[in-house]
N, CA and C atoms as an extended XYZ file, in Angstrom:
402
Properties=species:S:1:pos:R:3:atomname:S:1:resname:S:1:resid:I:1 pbc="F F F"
N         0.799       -1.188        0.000 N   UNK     1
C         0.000        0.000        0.000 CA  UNK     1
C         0.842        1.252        0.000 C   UNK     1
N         1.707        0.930        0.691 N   UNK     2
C         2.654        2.177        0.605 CA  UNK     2
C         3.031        2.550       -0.649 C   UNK     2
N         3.162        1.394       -1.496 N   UNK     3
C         4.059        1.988       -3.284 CA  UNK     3
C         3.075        3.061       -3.953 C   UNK     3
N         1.677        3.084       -3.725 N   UNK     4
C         0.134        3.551       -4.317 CA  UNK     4
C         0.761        5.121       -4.446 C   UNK     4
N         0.936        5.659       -2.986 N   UNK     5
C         1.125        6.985       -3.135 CA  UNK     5
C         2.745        7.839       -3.716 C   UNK     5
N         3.481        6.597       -3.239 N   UNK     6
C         4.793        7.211       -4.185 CA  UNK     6
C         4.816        7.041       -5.675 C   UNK     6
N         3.370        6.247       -6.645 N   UNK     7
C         3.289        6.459       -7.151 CA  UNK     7
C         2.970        7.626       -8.004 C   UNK     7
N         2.090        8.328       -7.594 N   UNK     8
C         1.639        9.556       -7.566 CA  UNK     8
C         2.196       10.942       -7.927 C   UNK     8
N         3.065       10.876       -7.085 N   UNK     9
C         3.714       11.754       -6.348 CA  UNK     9
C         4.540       12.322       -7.878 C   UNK     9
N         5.378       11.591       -8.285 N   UNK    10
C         6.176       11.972       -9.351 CA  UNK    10
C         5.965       13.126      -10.225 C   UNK    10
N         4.637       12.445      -10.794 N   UNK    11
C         3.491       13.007      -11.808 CA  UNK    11
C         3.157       14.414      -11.616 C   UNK    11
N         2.342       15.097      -10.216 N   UNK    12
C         2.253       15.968      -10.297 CA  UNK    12
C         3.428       17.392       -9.990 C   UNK    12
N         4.665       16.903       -9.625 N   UNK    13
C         6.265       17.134       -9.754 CA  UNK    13
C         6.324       17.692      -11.177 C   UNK    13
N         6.048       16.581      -11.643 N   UNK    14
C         6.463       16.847      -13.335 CA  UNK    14
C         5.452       17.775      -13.741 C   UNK    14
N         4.613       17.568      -13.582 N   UNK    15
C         3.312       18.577      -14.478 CA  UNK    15
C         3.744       19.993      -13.802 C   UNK    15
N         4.723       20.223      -12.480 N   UNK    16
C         5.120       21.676      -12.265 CA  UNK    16
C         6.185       21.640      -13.074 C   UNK    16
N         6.739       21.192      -12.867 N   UNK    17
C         8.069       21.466      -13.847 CA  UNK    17
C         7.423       21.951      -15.224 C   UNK    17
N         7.248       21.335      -15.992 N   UNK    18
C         6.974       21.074      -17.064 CA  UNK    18
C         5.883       22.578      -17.125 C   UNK    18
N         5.000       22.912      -16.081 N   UNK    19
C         4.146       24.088      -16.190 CA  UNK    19
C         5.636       25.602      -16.061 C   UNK    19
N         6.461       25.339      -14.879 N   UNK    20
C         7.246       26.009      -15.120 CA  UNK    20
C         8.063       26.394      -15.540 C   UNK    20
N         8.543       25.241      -16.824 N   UNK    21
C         9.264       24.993      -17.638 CA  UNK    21
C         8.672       26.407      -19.241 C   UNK    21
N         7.712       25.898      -19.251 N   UNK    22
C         6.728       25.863      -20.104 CA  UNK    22
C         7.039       28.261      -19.675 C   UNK    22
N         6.805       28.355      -18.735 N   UNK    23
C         5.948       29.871      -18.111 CA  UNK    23
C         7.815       30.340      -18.583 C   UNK    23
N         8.944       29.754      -18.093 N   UNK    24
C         9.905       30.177      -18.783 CA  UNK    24
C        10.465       30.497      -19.949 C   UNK    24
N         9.971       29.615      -20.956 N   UNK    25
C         9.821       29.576      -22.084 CA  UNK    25
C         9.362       30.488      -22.819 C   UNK    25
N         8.496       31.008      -21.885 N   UNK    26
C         7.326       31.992      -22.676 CA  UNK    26
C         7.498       33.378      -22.286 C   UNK    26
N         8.244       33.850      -21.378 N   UNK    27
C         8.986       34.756      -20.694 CA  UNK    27
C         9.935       35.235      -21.754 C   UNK    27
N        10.921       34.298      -21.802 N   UNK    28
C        12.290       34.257      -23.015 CA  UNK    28
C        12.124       34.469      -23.980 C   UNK    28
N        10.358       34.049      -24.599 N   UNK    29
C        10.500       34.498      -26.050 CA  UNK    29
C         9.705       35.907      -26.040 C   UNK    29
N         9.277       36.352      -24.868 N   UNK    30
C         8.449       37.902      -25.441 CA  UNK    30
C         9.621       38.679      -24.708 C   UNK    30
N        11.105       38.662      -23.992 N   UNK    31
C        11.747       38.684      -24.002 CA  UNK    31
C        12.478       39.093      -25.564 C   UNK    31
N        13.129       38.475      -25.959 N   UNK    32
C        13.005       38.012      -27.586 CA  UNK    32
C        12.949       38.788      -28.258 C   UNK    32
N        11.334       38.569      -27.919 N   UNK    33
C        10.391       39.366      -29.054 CA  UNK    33
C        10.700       40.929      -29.097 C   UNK    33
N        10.896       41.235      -27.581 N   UNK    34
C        10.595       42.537      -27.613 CA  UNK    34
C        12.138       43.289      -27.342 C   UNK    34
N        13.298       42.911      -27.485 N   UNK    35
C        14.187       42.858      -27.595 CA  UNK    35
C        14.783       43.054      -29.457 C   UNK    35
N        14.427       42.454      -30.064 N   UNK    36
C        14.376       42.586      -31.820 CA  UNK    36
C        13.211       44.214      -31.865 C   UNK    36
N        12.286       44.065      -31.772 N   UNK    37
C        11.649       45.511      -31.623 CA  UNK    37
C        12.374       46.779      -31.102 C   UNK    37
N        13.121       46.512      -30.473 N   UNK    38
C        14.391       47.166      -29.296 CA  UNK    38
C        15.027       47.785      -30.636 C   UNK    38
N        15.823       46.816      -31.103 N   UNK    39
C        17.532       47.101      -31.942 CA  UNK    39
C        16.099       47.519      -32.615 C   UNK    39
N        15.719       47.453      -33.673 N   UNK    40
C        14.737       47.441      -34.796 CA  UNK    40
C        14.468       49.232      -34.511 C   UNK    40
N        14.319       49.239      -33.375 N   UNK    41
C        13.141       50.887      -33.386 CA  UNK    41
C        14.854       51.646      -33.210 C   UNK    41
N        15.672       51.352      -32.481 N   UNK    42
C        16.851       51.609      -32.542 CA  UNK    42
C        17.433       52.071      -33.660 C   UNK    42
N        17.977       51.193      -34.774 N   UNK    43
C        18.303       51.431      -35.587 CA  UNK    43
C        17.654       52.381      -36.654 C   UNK    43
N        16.575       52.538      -36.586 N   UNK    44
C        15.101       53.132      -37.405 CA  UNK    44
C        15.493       54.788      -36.852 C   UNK    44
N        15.713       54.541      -35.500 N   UNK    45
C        15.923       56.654      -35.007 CA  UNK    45
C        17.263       56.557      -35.545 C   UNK    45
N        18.374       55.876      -35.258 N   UNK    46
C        19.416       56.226      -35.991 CA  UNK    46
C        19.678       56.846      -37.103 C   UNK    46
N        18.853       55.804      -38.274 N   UNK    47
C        19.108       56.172      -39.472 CA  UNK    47
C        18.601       57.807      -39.553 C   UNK    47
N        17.378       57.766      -38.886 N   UNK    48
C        16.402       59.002      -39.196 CA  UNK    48
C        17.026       60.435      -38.494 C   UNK    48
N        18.083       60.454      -37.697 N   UNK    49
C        18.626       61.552      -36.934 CA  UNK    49
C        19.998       61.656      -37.598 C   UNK    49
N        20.988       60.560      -38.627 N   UNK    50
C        21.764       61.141      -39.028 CA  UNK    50
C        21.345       61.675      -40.245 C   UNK    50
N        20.400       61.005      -41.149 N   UNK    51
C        19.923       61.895      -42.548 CA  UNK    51
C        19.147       63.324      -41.825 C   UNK    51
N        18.545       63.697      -40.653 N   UNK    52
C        18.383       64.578      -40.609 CA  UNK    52
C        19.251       65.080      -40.474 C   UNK    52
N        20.181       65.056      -39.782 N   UNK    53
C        21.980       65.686      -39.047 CA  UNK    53
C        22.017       66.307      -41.146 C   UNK    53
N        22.115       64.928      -41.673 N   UNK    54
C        23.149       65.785      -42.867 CA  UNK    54
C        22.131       66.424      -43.555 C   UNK    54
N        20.538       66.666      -43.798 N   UNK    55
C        20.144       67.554      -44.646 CA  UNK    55
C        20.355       68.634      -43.846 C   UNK    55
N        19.901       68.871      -42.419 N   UNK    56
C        20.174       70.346      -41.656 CA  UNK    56
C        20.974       70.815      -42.093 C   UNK    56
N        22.089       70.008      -42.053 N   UNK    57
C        23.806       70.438      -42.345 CA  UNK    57
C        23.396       71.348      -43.652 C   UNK    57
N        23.385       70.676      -44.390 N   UNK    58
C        23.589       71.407      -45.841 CA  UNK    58
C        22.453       71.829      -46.149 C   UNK    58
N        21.171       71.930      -45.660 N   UNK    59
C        20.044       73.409      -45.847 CA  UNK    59
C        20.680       74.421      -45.251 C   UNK    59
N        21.219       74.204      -43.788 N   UNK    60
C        21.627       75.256      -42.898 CA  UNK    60
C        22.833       76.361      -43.500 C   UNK    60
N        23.715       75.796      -44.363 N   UNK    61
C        24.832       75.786      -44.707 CA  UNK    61
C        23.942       76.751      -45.841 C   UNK    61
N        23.713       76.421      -46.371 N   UNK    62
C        23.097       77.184      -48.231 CA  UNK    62
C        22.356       78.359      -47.755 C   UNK    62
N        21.308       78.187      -46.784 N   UNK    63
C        20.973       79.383      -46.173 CA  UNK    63
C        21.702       80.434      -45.364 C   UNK    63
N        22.465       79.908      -45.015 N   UNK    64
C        23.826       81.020      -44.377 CA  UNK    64
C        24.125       81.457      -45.375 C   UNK    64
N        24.906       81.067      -45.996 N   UNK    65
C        25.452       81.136      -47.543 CA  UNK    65
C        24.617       82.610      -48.105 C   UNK    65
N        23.484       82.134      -48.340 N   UNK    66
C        22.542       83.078      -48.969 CA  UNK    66
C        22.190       84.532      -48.270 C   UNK    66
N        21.776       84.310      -46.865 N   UNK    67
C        21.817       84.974      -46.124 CA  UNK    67
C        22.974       86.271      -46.024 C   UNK    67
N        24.059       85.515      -45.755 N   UNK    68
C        25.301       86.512      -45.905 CA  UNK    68
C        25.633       87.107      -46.745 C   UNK    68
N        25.509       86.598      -48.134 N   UNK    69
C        25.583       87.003      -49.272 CA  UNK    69
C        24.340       88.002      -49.295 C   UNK    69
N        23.064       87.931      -49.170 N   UNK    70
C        22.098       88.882      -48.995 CA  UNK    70
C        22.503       90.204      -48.365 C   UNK    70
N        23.078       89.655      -46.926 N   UNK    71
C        23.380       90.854      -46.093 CA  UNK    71
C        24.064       91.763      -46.831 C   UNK    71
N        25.548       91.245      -47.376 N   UNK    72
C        26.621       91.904      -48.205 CA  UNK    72
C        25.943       92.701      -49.418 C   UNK    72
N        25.049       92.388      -50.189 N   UNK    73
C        24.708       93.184      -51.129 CA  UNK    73
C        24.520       93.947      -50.389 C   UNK    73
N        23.059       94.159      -49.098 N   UNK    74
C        22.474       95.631      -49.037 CA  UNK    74
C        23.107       96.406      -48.186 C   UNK    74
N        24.390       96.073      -47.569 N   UNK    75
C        25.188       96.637      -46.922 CA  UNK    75
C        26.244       97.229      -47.779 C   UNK    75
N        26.790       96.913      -49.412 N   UNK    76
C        26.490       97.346      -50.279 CA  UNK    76
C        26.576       98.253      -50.789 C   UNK    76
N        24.811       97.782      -51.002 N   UNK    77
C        23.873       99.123      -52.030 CA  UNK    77
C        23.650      100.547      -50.800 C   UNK    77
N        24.022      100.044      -49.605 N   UNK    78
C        24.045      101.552      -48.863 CA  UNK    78
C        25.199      102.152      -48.581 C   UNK    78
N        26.538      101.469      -49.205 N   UNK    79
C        27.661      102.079      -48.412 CA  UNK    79
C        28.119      103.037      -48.034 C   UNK    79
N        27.566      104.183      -49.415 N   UNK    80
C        28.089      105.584      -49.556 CA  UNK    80
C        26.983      106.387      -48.463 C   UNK    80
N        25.803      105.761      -48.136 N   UNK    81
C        24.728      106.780      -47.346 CA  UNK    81
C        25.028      105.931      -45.919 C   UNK    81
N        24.185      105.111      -45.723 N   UNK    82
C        23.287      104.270      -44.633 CA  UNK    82
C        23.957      102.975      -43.973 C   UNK    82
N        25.957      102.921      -44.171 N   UNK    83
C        26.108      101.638      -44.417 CA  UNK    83
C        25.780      101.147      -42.774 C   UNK    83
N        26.008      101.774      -41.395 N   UNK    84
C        25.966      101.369      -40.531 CA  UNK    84
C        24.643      100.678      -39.932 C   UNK    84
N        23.505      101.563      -40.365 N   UNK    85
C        22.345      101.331      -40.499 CA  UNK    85
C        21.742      100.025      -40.971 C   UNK    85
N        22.025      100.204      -42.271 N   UNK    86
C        22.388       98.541      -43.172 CA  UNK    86
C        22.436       97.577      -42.632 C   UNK    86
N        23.952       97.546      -42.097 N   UNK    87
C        24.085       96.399      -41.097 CA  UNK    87
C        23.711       96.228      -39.839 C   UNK    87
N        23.063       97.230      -39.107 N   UNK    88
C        22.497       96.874      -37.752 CA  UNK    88
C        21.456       96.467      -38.681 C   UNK    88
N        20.671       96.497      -39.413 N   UNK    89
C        19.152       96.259      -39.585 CA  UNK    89
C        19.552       94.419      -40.277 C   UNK    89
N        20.517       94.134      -40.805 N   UNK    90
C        21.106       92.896      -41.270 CA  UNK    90
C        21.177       92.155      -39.970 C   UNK    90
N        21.937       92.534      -39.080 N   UNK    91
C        22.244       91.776      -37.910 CA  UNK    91
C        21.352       91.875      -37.283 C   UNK    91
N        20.220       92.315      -37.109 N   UNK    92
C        18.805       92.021      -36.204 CA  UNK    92
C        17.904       91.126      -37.304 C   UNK    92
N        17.832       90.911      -38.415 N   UNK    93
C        17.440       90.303      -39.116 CA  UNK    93
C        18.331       88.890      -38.895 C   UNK    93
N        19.110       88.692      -39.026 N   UNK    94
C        20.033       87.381      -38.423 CA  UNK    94
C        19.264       87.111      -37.170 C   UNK    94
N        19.535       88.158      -35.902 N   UNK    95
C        18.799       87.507      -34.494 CA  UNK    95
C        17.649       87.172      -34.779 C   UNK    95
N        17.078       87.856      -35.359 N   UNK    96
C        14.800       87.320      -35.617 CA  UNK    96
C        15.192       85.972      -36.093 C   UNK    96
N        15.719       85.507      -37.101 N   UNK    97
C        15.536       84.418      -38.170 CA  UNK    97
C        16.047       83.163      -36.812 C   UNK    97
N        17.401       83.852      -36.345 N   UNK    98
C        17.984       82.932      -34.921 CA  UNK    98
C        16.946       82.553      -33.879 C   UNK    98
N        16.272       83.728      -33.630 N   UNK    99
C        15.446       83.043      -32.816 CA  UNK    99
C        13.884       82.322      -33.193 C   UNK    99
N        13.609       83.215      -34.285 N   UNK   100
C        12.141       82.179      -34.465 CA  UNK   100
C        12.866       80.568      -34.753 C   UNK   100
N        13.945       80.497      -35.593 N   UNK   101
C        14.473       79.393      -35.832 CA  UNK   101
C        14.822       78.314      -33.891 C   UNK   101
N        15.289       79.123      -33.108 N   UNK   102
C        14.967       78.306      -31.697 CA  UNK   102
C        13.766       77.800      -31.420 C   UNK   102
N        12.942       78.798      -31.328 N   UNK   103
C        11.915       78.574      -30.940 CA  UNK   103
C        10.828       77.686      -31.581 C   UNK   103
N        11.195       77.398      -32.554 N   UNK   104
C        10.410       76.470      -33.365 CA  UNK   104
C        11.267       75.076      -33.164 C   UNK   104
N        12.814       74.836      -33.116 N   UNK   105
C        12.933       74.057      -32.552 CA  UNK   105
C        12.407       72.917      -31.072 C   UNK   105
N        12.669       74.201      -30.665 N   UNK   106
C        11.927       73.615      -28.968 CA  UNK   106
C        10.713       73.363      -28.859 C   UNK   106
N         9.820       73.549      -30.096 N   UNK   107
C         8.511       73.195      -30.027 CA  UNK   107
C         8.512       71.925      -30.869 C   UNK   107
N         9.326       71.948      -31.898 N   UNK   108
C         9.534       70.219      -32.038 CA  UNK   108
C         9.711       68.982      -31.570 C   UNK   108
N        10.834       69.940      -30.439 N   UNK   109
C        11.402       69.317      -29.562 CA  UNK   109
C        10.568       68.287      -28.443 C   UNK   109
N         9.852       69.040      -27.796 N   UNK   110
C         8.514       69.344      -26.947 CA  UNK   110
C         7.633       68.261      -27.186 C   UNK   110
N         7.192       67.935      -28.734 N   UNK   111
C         6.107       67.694      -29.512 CA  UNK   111
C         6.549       65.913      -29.742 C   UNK   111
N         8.125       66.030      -29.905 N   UNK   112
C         8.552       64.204      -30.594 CA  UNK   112
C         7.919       63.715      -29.245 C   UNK   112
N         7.564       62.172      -29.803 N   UNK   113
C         7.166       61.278      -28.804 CA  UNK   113
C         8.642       60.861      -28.511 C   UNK   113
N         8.421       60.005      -27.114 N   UNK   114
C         9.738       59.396      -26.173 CA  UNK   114
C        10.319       58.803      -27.236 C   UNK   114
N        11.784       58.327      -27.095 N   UNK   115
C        12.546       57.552      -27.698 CA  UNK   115
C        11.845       55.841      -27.351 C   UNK   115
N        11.872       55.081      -28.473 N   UNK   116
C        11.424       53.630      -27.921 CA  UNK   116
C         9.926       53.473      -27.459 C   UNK   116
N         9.049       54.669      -27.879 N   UNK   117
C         7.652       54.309      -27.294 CA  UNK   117
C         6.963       53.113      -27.402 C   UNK   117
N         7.268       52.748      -28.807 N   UNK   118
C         6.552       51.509      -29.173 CA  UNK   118
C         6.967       50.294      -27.730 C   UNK   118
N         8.480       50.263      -27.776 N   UNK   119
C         8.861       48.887      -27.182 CA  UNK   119
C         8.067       49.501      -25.565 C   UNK   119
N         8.335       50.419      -25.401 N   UNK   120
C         7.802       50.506      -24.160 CA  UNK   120
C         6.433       50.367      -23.769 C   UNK   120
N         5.575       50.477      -24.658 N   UNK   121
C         4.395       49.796      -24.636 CA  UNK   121
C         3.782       48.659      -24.399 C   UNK   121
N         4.599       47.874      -25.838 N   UNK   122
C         4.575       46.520      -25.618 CA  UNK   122
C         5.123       45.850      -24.517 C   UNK   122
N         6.169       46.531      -23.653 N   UNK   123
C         6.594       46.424      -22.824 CA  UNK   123
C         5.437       46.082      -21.380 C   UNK   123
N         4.698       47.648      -21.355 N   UNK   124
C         3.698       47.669      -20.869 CA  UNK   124
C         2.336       46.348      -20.510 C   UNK   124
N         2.131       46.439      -22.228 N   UNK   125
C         1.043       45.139      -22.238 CA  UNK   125
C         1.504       43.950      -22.179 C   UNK   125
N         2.679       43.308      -21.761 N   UNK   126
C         3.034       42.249      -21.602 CA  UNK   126
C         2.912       42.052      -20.083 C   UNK   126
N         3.486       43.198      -19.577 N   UNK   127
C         3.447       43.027      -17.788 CA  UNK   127
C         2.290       42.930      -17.598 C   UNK   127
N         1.289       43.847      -18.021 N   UNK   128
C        -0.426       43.537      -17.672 CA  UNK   128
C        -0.499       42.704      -18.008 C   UNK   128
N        -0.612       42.036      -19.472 N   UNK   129
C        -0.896       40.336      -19.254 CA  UNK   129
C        -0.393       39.392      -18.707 C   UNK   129
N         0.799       39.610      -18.065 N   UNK   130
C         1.317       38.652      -16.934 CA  UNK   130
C         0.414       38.667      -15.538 C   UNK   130
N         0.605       39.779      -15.207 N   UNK   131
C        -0.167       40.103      -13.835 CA  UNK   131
C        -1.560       39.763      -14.070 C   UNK   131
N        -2.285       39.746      -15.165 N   UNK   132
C        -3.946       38.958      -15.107 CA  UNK   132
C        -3.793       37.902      -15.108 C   UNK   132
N        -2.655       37.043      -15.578 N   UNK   133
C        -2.421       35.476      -15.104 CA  UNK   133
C        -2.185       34.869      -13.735 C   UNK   133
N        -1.501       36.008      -13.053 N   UNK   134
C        -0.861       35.511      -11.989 CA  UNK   134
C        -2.555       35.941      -10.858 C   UNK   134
């Protein structure tokens, strides 16, 4: 009679294992999962912040360019009357363009969503669906 219950016994051993085997498994792969989404969204801002880096570069660059060259004509076409004038009104035209140009930054700035939102989401709904299991 005694062998009856050490029969038993094994079985529902194994069916934990095997359940916690199983709950590991499944951990590791949304793990995984959300880890490839990781590098993936990663690499995706990368690309997208150095092609911005180099068009800024060289819009920024052509518009200086132009700019200065602008200034120089009408500083210029006033030399013999107005030249001082000229150029204070050039160089406050530089600060306006400087600063609406900030300020529109920082409202971009302001406006991008977090770095990684996505993964952090999914991030999110994975822990909630853990915790409604448990």
């Amino acid at each position: 009679m005694d062998d009856a219950p050490h029969d038993r016994d094994p079985a529902p051993v194994t069916g934990l294992f095997q359940s916690l085997s199983n709950f590991v498994a499944t951990l590791v792969a949304i793990a995984h999962t959300r880890l490839q989404l990781l590098t993936t969204e990663i690499q995706e801002e990368v690309q997208e912040v150095a092609q911005l880096l180099i068009w800024s570069f060289i819009a920024l660059f052509a518009a200086m360019m132009a700019l200065f060259l602008g200034a120089l004509t009408i500083i210029f076409a006033f030399w013999d009357t107005h030249r001082i004038l000229a150029a204070l009104l050039m160089t406050g035209a530089f600060l306006l363009i400087a600063a609406i140009g900030g300020i529109m930054l920082m409202r971009r700035l302001k406006a991008k969503p977090p770095m990684l939102d996505a993964t952090l989401a999914e991030l999110a709904k994975d822990r909630d669906q853990l915790r409604a299991r448990l």
